[in-house]
C-alpha positions in Angstrom: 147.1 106.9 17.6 144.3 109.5 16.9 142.3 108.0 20.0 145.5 108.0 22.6 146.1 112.0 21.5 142.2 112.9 21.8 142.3 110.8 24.8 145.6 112.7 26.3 144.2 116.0 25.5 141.0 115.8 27.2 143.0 114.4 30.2 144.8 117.1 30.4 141.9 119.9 29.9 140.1 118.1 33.0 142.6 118.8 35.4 143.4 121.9 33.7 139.3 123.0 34.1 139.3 121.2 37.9 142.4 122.9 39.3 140.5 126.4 39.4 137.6 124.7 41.7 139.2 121.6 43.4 139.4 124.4 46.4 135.7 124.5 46.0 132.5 122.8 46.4 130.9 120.8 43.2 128.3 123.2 41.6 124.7 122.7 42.3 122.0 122.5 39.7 122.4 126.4 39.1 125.8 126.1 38.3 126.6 128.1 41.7 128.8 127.3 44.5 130.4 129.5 46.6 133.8 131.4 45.8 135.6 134.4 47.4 135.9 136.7 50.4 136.7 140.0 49.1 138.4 142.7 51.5 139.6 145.7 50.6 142.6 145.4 53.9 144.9 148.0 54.8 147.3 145.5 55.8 147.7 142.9 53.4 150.6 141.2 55.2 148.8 141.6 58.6 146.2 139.9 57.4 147.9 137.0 54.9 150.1 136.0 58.1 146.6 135.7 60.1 144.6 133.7 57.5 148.2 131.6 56.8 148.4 131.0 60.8 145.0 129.7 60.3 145.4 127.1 58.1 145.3 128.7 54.9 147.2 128.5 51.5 148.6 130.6 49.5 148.4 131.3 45.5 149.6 134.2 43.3 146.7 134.2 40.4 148.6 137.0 38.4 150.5 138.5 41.2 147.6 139.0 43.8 147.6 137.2 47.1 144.9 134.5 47.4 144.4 132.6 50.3 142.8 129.7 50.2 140.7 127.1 52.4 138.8 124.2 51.5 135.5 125.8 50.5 136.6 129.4 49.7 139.2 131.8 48.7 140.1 135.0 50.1 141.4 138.1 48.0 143.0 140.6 50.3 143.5 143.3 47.8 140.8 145.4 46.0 142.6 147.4 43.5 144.0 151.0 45.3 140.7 150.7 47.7 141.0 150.5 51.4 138.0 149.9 53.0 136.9 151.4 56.1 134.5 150.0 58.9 135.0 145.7 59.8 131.7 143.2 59.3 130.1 144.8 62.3 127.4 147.2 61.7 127.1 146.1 58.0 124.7 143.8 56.8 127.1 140.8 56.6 127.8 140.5 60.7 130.4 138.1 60.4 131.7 135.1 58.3 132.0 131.8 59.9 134.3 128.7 59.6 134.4 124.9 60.8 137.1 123.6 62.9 137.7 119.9 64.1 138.6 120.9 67.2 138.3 124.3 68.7 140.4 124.2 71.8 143.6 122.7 69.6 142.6 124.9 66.7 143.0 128.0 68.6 145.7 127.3 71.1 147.4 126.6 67.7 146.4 129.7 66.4 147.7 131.8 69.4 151.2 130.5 69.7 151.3 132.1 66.1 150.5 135.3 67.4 146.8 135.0 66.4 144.2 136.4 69.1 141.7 134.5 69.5 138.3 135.7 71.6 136.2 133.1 73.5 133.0 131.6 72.8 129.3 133.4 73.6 128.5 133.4 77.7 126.0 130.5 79.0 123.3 132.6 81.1 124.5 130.7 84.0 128.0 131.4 83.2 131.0 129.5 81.6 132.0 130.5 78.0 131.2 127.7 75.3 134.2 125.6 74.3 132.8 124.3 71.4 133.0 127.7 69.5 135.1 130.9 69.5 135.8 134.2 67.4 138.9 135.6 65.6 139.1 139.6 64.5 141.0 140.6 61.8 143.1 143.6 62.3 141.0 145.5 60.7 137.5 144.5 62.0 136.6 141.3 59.5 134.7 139.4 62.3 135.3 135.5 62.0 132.8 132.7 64.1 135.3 129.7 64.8 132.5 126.3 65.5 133.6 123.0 65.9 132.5 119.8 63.5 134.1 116.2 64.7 133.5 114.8 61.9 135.3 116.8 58.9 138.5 115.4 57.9 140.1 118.8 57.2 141.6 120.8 60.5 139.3 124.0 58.8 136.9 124.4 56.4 134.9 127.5 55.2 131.2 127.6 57.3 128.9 130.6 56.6 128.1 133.8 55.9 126.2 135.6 59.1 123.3 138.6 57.9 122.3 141.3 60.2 118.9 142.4 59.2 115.4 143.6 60.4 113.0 140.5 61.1 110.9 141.7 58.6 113.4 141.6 55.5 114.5 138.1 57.0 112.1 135.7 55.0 112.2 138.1 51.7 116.2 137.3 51.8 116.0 134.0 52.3 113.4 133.9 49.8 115.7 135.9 47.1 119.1 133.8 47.9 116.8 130.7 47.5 115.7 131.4 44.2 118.5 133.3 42.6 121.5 131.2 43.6 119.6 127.7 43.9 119.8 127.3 47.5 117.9 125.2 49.9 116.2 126.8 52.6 115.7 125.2 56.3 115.7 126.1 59.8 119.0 125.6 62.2 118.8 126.6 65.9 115.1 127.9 65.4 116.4 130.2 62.9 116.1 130.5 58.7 119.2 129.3 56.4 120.0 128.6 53.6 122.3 125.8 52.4 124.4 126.8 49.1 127.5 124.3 48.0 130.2 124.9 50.3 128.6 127.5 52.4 125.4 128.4 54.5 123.7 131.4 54.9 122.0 132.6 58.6 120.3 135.6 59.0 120.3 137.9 62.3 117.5 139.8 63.2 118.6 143.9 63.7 117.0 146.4 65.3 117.6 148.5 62.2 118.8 148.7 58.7 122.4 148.0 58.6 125.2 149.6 56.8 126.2 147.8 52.6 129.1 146.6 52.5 130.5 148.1 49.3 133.2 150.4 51.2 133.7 148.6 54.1 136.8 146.1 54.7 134.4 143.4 53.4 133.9 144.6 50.3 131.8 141.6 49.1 131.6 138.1 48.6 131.1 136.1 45.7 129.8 132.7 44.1 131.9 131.0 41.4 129.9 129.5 38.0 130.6 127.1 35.5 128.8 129.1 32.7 128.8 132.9 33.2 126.8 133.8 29.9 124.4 131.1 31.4 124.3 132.7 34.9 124.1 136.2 34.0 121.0 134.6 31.9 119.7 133.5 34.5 120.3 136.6 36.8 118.9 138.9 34.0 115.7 136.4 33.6 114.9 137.3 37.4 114.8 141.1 36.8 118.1 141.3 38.2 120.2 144.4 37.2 124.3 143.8 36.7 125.8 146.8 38.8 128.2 146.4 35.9 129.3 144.6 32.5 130.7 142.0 32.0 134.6 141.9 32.0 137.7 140.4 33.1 138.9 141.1 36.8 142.7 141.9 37.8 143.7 138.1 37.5 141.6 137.3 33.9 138.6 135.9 35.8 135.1 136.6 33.9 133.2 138.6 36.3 130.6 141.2 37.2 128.5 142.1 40.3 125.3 142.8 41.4 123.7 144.0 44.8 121.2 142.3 46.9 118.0 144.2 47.8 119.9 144.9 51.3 123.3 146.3 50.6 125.6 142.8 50.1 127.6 143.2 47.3 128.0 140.0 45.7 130.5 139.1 42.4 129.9 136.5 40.4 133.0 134.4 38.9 134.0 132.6 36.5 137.5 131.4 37.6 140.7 130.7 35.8 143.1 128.0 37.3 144.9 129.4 40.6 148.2 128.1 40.0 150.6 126.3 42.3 150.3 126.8 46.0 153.2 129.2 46.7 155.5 127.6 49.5 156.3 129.9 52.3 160.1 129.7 53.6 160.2 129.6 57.8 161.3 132.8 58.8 164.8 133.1 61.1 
């Protein structure tokens, strides 16, 4: 009897531990993967019925609107702070996801009221059709690329910096080593591959604007051992911007700042809950 009751328990503490990052890529060997959009909107129901129309689901973690994707969530309140200035201009340029098919994706997208942009311009003219962009209202810049193969209609894709060429190979350098990421070229350009995301790097003319302040606030990586990361973090010579504590929904967290201006929390995440089912409106 002992053996069924230890055996039921730790059944149930499995999927109890899983159901906070079955939205999420598997850790790597850091304990990383990646976790959260965080925007600081000044229309959070502008901008849940855009990321809903997308594809996305939606949770209540303690009465805050998540809204999630396979690969990432997205929190769309920041406390009382409204952020002011979209992706553009900051040193994260834009956020990207995967779609199986653009052209059904986003004539999908549209007929719920979503605007959709076209692709980049061929120099001998055309737009691409394999790729297109979506603003949020207020100025959160989204790349929409197509992938045949996934078995999801949308997944979560990468994370787009805009800085000088020279800071380029010191950040992929840094996101490398502090996050356990694997660095490569794509499209004659530097990434860098973390679980459930990919970071690309775009060479500015200038410094860009941080984005603590700005819509998007900040992104952040989920861990499985948050004593361990921080650890880890503080063995690097890397300062917390701020203790360790719980956020708005009971998450472990804190932040730090890369040597460019990203803000970047670090999680470790309680279970979402239920997906919270949305009634069609009359």
């Amino acid at each position: 009897m002992k053996t069924y009751v230890l055996a039921a328990l730790f059944l149930v503490s499995t999927l109890t531990a899983s159901t906070a990052t079955a939205q999420l890529a598997p850790y790597n060997e850091a304990g990383v993967t990646m976790g959260h959009w965080h925007l600081a909107t000044k229309d959070v129901e502008a901008e849940k019925k855009l990321f809903l129309a997308m594809g996305g689901k939606l949770y209540n973690p303690g009465g805050q609107p998540l809204i999630g994707f396979p690969g990432l969530y997205i929190s769309l309140i920041l406390g009382n702070e409204k952020g002011e200035g979209g992706t553009v201009g900051s040193v994260v340029n834009h956020a990207g996801f995967y779609v199986d098919n653009v052209q059904r994706r986003t004539a999908e997208w549209k007929a719920k009221g979503v605007k959709v942009l076209p692709g980049n311009a061929f120099p001998a003219g055309g737009t691409r059709q394999d790729q297109a962009f979506v603003e949020t209202p207020d100025g959160v810049r989204m790349e929409i690329q197509e992938d045949k193969t996934q078995t999801v209609p949308i997944r979560n894709g990468h994370i787009h910096f805009s800085m000088t060429e020279a800071d380029i190979p010191k950040a992929v350098e840094w996101y490398a080593k502090t996050f356990g990421g694997k660095s490569s070229i794509r499209n004659d350009a530097p990434v860098v591959d973390l679980p459930g995301v990919q970071l690309r790097f775009l060479k500015a003319d200038s410094k860009q604007a941080p984005t603590r302040g700005r819509v998007f606030d900040h992104f952040g990586f989920d861990v499985g051992d948050h004593a361990a990361f921080v650890k880890r973090l503080e063995a690097q010579g890397i300062k917390l911007d701020q203790p360790v504590g719980k956020g708005a929904t009971g998450n472990t967290i804190t932040y730090i700042t890369d040597p460019w201006g990203t803000r970047l929390e670090i999680v470790q995440r309680l279970p979402v809950g239920p997906q919270v089912q949305q009634t069609a409106s009359r």
